[in-house]
Structure formats: C-alpha cells, structure tokens
N, C-alpha and C positions, 0 to 999 in steps of 0.2 A: 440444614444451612445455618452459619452462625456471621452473626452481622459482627461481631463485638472482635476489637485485635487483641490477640494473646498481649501481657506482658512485657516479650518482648519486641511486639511489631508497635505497640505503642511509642516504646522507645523508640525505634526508628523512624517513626511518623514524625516524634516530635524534633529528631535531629534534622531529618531532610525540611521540616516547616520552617524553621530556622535558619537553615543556611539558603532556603529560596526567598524566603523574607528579607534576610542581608545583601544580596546577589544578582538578586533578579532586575531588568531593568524596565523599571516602571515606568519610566517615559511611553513607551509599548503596549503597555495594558491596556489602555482604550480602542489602539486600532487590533491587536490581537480578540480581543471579545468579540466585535464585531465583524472578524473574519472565519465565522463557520459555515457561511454560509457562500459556498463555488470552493474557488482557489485563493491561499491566503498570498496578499498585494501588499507590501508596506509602499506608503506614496512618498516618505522621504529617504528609504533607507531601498539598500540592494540584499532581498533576501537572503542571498546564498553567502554575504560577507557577514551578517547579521548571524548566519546558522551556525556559520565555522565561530564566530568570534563566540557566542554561548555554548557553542560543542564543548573549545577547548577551556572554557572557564568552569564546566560542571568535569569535565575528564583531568582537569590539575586538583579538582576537590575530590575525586572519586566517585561522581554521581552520574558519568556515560558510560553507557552500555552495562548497567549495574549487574545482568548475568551472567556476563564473558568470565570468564577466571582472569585473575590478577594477571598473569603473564601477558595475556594478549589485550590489554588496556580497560579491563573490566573491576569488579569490584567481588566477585564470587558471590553476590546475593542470591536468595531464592528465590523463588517468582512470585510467591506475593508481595515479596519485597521489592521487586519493581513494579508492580500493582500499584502498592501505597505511594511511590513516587512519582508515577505518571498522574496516580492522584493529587497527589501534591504540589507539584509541579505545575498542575493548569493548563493554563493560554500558553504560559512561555513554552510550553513544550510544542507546541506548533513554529516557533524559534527553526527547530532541527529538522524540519521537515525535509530538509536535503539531502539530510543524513537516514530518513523512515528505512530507502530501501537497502541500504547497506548495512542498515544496524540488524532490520528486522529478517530481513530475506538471505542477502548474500555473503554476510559474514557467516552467519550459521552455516549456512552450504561450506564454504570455504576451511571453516571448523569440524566440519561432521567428515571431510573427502579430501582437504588439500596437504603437503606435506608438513614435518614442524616448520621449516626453514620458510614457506609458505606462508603458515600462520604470523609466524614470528613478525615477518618483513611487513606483513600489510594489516591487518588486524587493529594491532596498535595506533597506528596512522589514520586507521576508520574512528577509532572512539577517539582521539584527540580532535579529531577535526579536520586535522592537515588534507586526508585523500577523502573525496565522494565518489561512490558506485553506482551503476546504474544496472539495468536486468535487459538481455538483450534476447527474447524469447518468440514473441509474436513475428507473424512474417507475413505480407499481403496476398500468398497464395492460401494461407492454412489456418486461419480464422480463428476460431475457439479451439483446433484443435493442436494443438502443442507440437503432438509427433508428426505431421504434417508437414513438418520444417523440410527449404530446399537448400537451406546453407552448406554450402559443400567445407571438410577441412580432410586435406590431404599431405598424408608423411612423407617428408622426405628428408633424410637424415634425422637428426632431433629435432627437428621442426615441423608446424606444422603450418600447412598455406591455406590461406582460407576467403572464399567469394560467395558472394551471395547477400543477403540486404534483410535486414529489421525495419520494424515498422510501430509506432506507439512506444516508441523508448521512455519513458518519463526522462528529465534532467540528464539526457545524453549528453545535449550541448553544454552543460556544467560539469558533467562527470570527467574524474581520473581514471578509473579503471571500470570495468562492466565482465558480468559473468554472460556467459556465450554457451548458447549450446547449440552444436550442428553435426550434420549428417556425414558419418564416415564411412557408412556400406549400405548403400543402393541396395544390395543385393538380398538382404533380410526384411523380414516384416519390419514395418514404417519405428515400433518402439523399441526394436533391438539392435537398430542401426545408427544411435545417437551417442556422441559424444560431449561430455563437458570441459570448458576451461574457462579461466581468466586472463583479459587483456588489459594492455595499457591504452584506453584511449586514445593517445597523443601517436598510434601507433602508423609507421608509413600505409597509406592503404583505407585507411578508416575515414568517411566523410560522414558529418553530421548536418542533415538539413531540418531545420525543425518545421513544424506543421501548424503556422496560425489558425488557432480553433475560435468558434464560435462567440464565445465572454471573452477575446480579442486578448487573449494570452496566449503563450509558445511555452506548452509544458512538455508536448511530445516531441518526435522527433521521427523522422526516417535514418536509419544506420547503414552506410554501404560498404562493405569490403571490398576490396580488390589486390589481389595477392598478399593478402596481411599475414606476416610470419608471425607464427607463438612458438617457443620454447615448451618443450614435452614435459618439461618442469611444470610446466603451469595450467596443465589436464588436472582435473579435479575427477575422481575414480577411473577405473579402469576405460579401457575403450570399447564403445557396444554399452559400456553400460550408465550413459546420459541420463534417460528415464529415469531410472531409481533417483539418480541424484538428483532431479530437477522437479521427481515430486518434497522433498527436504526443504526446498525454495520453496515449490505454490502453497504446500502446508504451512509455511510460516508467512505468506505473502497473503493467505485468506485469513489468518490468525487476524495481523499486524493489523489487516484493513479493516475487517469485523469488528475490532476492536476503540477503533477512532474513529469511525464515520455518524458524522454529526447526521439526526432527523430532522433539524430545522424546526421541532416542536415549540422550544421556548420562543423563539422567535416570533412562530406563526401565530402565538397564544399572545403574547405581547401585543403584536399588531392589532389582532382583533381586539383588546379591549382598549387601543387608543384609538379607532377608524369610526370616525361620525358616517354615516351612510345617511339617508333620504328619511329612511324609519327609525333610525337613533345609531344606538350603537351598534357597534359590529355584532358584538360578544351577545347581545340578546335577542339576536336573531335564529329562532328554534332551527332551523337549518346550521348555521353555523356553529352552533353548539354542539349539535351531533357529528358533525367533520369530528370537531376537535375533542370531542370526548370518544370519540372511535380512534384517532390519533396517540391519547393521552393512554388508552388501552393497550394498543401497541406496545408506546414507547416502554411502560410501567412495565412487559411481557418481557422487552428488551432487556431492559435493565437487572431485573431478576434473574432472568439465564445467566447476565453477565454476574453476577452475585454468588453464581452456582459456580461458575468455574473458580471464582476468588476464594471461596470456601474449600472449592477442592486442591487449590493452590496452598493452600495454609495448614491442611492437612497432608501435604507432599503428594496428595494423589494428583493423574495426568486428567486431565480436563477433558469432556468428549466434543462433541460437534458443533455446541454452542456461537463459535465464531463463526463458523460457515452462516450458518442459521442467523446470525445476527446481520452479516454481510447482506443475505437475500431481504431479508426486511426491509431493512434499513436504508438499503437501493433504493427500493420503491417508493418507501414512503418519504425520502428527500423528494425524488420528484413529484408525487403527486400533491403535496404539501406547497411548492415550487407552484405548480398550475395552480391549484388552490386561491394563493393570496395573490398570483398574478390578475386572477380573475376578479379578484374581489377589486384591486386597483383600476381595473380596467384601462382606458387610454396613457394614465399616470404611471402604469407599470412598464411601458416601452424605455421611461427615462431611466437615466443612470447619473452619478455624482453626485454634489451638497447640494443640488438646489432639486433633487429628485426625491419622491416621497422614500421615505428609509433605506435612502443614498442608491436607491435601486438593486439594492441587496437580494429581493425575491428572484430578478431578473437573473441575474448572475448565478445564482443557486438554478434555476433551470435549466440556465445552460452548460452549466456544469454538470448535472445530473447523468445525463446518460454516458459519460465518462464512467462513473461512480457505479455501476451499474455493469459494464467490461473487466473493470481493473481487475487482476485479481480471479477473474471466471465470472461468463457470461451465467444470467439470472439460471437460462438454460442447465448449461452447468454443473452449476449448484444444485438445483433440484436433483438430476441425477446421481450429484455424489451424496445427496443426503439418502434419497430411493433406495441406492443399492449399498451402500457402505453401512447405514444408519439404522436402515426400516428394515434390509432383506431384504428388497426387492426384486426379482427378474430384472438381469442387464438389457440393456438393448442390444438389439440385434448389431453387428458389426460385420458387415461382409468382407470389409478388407483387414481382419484383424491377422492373420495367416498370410496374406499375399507380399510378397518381397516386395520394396517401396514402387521398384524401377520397374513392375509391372503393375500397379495399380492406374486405371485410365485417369487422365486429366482432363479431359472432353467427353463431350457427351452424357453427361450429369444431367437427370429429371431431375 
C-alpha cells in the first residue's frame, strides 16, 4: 500500500486545489460541513438549482464527470485521479448530489450498452448539468429482489408500451430522464426475461408521487406508467438480456455509495467531548469511551480498505470488494452511532432546529439511517454477495431460479 502521490498525481492535486480554492462557493461551507449527517438541506438555497449551477461551472472547467472520455463531457482521467478530486473537492462535492446517480450509476450503464448516437445525445448534458437521471429499479411487489420486477414493456412496431409502477425512486420528481428496466417475457426464468432502456421522464404516461419520509423530507418517490411509449432506440443491450446490464448499474451504485457514506464518527466524538452530563464530561465516562474507541476502530478499518483500493487505482489495477464491504459497515454504524448520542441527549434529542442541542443533527441522522442501509442493497444482500462472490461460499438455495416468471406462485408464501 503506498500513501504518497506519484509526481504526477501531485501535480494534479495541486491544480484541482487551486481551481476549487478560486471557484468554490464559500458562502456554503458552513451549512455543507454540517450536513453529513441525514440528507443534505440548504435553508436558503434550492438544492437541485444550487447542484446544476456547480455541475456546469466544474463541467466548463473540465472537472465533471472526470472518467467519462472527452467526447461525452468528461475529462479522460484515471481513477485515482478522480480519487484526488473527490478528495479535493470536499463538502462542495455534496453540491452534485443530484447528479450522484447519473454520474455514478446510469451514465456508465448508458456508456457500457447504449448506441454512439445514444451516448452522444445525452451523456454530455449529464456532466454539464443541463439533464438529472434517476434509476428506476425497485417495485413494491419484489423487494431486495431486483429480478422480481412486474413492469411489463411490450413491442409493437419500434416502440415499446410500457405499465407497471417503481417504488423508492431517489430524485424522480427532479429527474429528466431515468434508466428502466422491465419485464418482456413472462415466460422464462424471472432473470432471463428483463429488459433495459431509457426514458424521458416528462414522458406521456409517467406520474411521479413522491413519498414523505420520516426527517420530513420527499427524496423518494412512487413511479407509475401507464401506456408510456419508448423508442427501440432507447433499449440499452439486447432484449432478454436486462440482468447483465443492470448488474453494470448496482456494481457502480454499491461502488458510488460505499464510497461517500458518512459514519457520523467525527461528529459523535465531537459531541461527547463538549456534553457536560451529571458525572462531568461526556468523553470520560469509561462506557463512553469504549462506544467510541470501538467506533474509532471501525472507522480506522474503513478508511484503510478505502486506501487499498486508492493504491490499486494508481497502480492501474481493478479494485476488489472493498466498496461493498464499506457500504455494509458503514450502514450500520451510521445508525448505531445515530442511537448512541440520541441516548445520550436523552429528552433534548427529540428537538430539532437553532435552538435544539446540535440543531438536532443526531435526530435526523437516525432517521435517515435505515434509508442508508436499503439503498444500494439490503445489509442482507450484501452479506451474500460478499459469501459467495468474495469468500466461495455455498449460494443459497433458490427454488425459483429455473421456473418461468408466469409460473412462480404469488400467494401462499411461509
């Protein structure tokens, strides 16, 4: 493992430190620091006008979407070198957070399956800012299971018609366009019978109702079709074969998220050593020091994984399972962290705003949590992809991995 940047990743450190120094808008700084902890809120600005306006001021400098090739609005960097700039970059990079799933998820897919004329059209318009994507995957009958899906899309002529309803969209209601993938043949086992494409949001047929959650914000959404035309141009791989493409999305969708999901450590270490309690301070109560030196272990675990795949990045090698593994940690210990200093606040931890002890930040971080924890792949999951992809493990048993979709029972389920 080598901590130190070549030569010439120095150089590039110190340009990108530079032109985020010049550029960046520090007005911001203070409420971005203090948003890792839930979902990030600006109280005087509109996120999503906030994310395109810093999209397109880093994509006219050449600093969005720094992997993509030049062609499709990118900068052709390596991947350490958008390492160093995510490094660099900060808080403000919580700015694009509107742009996470289209930079990290669904342009990739789009790039890896769509045609050039495809790329060409929409790609560019992702890393400037102009269009937001959204990922329309999950469905309320099929849970954690992906291939599960009942969204029917049916050809006729070059088009295709398509019914059926998404559920936990992120930024649907803000989204231009969303990647879809649905069921074209009933008649095969459940992951042979998927199809991928992309749509225009704005498209006849498409209703977005979003879902007030818990920390009284509307990040998800319910998605409904009803006869919504797509153009056979806008299938991403062949038909039948969705699957493939849509593990291309989760593998960059468990990357993106393992890789930004705050533990809530500094925070909760912070707390404890400003919180007077009954017996003195927080921080030198032999209980509370063992949470956070069990926490501090973690995080330290975390960090160094993350250090490994940076190393293997700067060597050009591919990175192994690190993000997943980061993802499952890191879930948890947001929340349990979350309960934690809720407890410790005890009746003072219900408030929230300026006049609540640390603006009610713990509070919001719990209730965000078990979001944090789904997104991406349930804890569930995860365990199994690390089991048998990572360790060799014996898969589990699947009894309907063979049965055609339109025969697997829907009732009657122990």
């Amino acid at each position: 493992m080598n901590f130190d940047d070549t030569p010439q990743e120095a150089a590039f450190r110190a340009e990108a430190r530079k032109w985020v120094e010049a550029n960046a808008p520090k007005d911001l700084h203070g409420e971005l620091s203090q948003s890792s902890l839930g979902r990030i809120r600006l109280k005087n600005r509109d996120m999503v006008e906030v994310g395109k306006a810093w999209q397109k001021k880093k994509a006219d400098a050449g600093w969005a979407c720094l992997s993509w090739p030049k062609d499709y609005g990118g900068r052709g960097a390596s991947p350490i070198e958008k390492v160093i700039w995510q490094q660099e970059e900060g808080v403000y990079g919580k700015l694009t957070q509107p742009f996470q799933i289209g930079e990290g998820m669904c342009g990739p897919t789009v790039m890896a399956f769509g045609s050039e004329q495809s790329k060409r059209d929409r790609l560019p318009k992702l890393a400037s800012g102009e269009e937001i994507w959204c990922q329309l995957f999950s469905e309320p009958a099929g849970g954690s299971d992906v291939a599960g899906l009942r969204t029917r899309a049916e050809k006729k002529g070059d088009e295709w018609i398509v019914n059926g309803q998404k559920i936990w969209t992120s930024g649907a209601h803000y989204s231009d366009w969303g990647l879809l993938i649905t069921r074209t043949d009933p008649n095969v086992p459940k992951h042979k019978g998927l199809t991928m494409f992309y749509l225009n949001m704005k498209s006849p047929g498409v209703e977005v109702k979003p879902i007030k959650q818990a920390n009284g914000m509307q990040e998800f959404n319910e998605v409904f079709f009803t006869d919504v035309k797509i153009p056979d141009s806008q299938r991403l791989g062949a038909v039948g074969n969705g699957w493939n493409v849509s593990l291309t999305t989760l593998m960059n969708e468990r990357a993106s998220i393992g890789a930004r999901l705050a533990t809530g450590l500094p925070e909760v270490f912070a707390f404890c050593a400003d919180l007077m309690t009954d017996d003195g301070p927080a921080i030198d109560n032999p209980a509370v020091r063992s949470k956070l030196a069990e926490w501090a272990v973690k995080n330290n675990g975390l960090k160094y994984t993350s250090y490994r795949t940076m190393s293997a990045l700067s060597k050009g090698e591919r990175p192994g399972p690190e993000n997943s593994i980061g993802k499952l940690v890191s879930g948890s210990m947001l929340q349990d962290i979350a309960t934690f200093a809720m407890d410790l606040q005890g009746a003072s931890g219900a408030l929230a705003g300026h006049d609540a002890e640390v603006a009610g930040q713990f509070q919001a971080m719990l209730l965000s949590s078990p979001s944090m924890r789904i997104a991406g792949g349930t804890d569930e999951i995860l365990r199994n992809i690390i089991a048998e992809r990572v360790l060799g493990l014996p898969g589990d048993i699947r009894v309907d991995k063979d049965v055609p979709f339109n025969k697997i029972p829907t009732k009657g389920r122990g």
